[in-house]
C-alpha positions in Angstrom: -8.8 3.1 -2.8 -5.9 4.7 -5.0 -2.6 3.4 -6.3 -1.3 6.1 -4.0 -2.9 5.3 -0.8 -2.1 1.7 -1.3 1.4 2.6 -2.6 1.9 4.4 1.0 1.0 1.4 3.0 3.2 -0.9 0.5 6.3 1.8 1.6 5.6 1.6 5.2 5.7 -2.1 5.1 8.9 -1.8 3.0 10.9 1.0 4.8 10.1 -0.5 8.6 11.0 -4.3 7.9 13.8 -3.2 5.6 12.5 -5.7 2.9 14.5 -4.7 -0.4 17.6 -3.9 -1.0 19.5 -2.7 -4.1 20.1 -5.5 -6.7 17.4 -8.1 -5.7 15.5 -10.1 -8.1 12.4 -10.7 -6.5 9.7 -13.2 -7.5 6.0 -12.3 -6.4 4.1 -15.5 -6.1 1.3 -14.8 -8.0 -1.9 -17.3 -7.4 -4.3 -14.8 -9.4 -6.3 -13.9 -6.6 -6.8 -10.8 -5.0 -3.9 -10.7 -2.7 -1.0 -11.8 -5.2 -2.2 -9.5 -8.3 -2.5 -6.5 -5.9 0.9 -6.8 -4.9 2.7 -7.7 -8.3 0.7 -4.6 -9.5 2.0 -2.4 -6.5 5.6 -3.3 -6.7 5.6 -2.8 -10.6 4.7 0.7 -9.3 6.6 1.1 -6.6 9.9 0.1 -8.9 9.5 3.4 -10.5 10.4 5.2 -7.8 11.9 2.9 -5.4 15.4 4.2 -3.9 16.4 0.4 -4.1 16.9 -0.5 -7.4 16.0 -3.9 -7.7 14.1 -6.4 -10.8 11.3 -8.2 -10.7 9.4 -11.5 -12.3 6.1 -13.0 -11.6 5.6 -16.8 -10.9 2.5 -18.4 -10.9 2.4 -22.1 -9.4 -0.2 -24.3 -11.5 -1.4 -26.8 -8.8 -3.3 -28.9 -12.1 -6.7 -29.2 -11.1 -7.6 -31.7 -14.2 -11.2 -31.2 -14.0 -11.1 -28.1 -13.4 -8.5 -26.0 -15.4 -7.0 -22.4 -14.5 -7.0 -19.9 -17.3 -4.0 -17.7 -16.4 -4.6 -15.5 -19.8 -5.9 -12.5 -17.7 -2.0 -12.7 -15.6 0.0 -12.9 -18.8 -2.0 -10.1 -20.1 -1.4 -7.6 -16.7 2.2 -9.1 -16.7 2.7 -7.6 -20.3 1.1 -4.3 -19.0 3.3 -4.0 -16.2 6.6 -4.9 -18.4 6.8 -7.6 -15.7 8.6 -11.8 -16.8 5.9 -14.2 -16.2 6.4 -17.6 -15.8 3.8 -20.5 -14.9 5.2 -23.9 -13.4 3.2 -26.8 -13.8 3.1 -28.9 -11.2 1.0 -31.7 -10.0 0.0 -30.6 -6.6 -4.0 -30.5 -7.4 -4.2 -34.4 -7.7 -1.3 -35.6 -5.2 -3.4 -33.6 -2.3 -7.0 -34.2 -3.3 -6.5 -37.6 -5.2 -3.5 -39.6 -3.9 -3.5 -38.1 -0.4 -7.0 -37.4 0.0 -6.5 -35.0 2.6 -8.7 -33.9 5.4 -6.9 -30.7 6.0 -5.6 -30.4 2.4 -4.4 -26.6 3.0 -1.0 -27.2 5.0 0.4 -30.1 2.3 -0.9 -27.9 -0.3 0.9 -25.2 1.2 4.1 -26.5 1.2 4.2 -28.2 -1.8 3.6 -24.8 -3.8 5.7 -22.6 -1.9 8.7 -25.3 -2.4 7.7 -25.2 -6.1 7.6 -21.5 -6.1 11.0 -21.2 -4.4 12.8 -23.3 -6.4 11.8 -21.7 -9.8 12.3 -18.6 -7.9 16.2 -19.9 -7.5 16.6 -20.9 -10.7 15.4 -17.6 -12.6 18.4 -16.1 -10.1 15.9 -14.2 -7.8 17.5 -13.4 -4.3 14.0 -12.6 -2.8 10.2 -14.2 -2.9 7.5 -12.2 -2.4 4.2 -12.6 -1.0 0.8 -11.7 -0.8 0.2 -11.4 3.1 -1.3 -8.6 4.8 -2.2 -7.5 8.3 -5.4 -9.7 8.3 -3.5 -12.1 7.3 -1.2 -12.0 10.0 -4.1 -12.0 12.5 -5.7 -14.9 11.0 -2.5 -17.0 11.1 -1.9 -15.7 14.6 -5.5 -17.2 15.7 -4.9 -20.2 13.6 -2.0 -21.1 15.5 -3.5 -20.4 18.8 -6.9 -22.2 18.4 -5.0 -25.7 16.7 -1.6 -26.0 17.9 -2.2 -24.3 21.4 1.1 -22.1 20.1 1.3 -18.0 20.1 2.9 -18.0 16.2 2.7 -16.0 13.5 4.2 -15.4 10.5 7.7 -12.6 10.1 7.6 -9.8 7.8 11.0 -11.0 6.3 12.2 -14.8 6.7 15.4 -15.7 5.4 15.5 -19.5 4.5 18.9 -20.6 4.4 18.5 -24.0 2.7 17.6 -22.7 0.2 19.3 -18.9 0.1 16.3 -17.0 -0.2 14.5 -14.6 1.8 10.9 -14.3 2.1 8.9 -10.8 2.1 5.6 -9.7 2.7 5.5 -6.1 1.2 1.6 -5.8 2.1 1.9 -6.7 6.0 1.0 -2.9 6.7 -1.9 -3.2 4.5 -5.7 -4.1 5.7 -7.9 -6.4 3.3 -10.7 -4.4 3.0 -8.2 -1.9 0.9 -6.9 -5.0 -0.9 -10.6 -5.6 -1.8 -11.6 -2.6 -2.5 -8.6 -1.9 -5.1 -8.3 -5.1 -6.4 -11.7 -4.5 -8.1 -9.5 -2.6 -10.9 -7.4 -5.6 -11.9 -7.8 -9.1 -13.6 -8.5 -11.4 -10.5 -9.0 -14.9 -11.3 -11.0 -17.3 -9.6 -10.2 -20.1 -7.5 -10.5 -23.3 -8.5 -9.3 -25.3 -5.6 -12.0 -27.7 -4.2 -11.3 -26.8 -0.4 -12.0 -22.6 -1.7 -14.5 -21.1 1.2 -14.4 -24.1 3.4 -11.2 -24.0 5.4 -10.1 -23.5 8.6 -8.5 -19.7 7.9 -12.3 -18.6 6.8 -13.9 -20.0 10.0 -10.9 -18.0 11.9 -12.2 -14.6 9.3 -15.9 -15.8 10.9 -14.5 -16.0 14.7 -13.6 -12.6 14.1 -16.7 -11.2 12.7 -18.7 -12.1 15.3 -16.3 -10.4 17.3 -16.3 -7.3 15.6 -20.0 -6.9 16.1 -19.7 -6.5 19.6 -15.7 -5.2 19.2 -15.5 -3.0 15.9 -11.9 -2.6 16.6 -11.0 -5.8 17.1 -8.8 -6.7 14.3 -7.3 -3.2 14.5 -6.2 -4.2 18.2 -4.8 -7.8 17.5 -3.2 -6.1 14.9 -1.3 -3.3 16.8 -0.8 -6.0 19.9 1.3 -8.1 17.7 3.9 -5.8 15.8 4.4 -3.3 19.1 6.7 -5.5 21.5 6.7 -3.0 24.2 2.9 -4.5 25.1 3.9 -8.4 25.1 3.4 -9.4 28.8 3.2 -13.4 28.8 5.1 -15.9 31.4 8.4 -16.0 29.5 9.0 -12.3 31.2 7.3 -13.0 34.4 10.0 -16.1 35.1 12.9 -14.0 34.0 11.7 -11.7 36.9 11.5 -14.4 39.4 14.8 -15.3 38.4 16.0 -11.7 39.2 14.6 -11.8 42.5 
């Protein structure tokens, strides 16, 4: 998978959900895995011939696993290639969700904490705009998630504007499959995750559900996927009461 093929599904994303505009400051959460360094690599590129004209820094959240420290070397180093500010904020996330908490289902908390973190550093760097590494299997996954444990049909928006904070959210990538996110970010400095709960939460037995699937449904994702961002083929009760209503 090239630059360019993954630069065209970056656009798509872009263009359709209107994400940037010119003069934002946008701050791409940066984790280190394969999602966030894909993306900060992308819009680096994709600011050199952008029709927005917009700047960009890179903020990586250091949850502080204590026994079990990140090296963030290989991000400062692509962050120097790509003539990208880098900025790491230490937090204490790691041992208020595994050690104080002791949480069950330590991915929500952990969640929120970092993306708080993230946003206010984002603010006070004056960034307009936070972007992040979802794509389109994402945006199944959470869709699944939501269904299966909160008995809700939710998923995440391509753009989210958070007003108490003044910041909008952007995922840049939401047009993009994983496989071509793994498949390119096999070029670039991923680094490993060090959270305890890595492989064993409920979003990878949701990526399992749909597996399975897929071995009797190939398409599957690809239908999920196409369901949830053409409105024109929503048909729940919401529309069948309105009709009644009519009547």
């Amino acid at each position: 998978m090239t630059t360019q093929n993954m630069l065209s599904f970056l656009r798509k994303g872009i263009t359709k959900y209107k994400m940037i505009a010119d003069g934002d400051k946008i701050a791409v959460g940066v984790s280190g895995g394969k999602d966030s360094v894909t993306l900060l690599k992308l819009l680096a590129e994709y600011k050199r011939f952008s029709p927005e004209r917009f700047d960009l820094i890179a903020i990586t959240v250091d949850l502080n696993f204590t026994d079990n420290p990140t090296d963030y070397t290989p991000l400062k180093e692509l962050c120097k290639e790509l003539g990208v500010e880098y900025y790491i904020e230490k937090t204490d996330i790691g041992k208020i969700v595994f050690d104080v908490r002791k949480e069950s289902n330590p991915c929500a908390l952990c969640s929120k904490m970092r993306k708080g973190a993230l946003n206010n550093l984002a603010k006070e760097k004056g960034c307009n705009k936070v972007a992040l590494g979802h794509h389109a299997d994402d945006l199944i996954d959470t869709l699944l998630l939501s269904l299966f444990h909160e008995g809700r049909l939710s998923t995440f928006a391509p753009k989210t504007y958070l007003d108490k904070i003044d910041l909008t959210l952007i995922r840049p990538m939401i047009m993009t499959k994983e496989t071509n996110v793994i498949s390119y970010s096999k070029t670039l400095p991923v680094v490993k995750s060090c959270c305890p709960a890595n492989k064993t939460t409920r979003r990878e037995y949701v990526k399992e559900v749909i597996a399975n699937i897929a071995k009797d449904i190939p398409n599957v994702r690809e239908m999920i996927f196409t369901a949830l961002i053409h409105p024109e083929r929503y048909q729940l009760f919401d529309k069948f009461e309105k009709q009644i209503d009519e009547f």
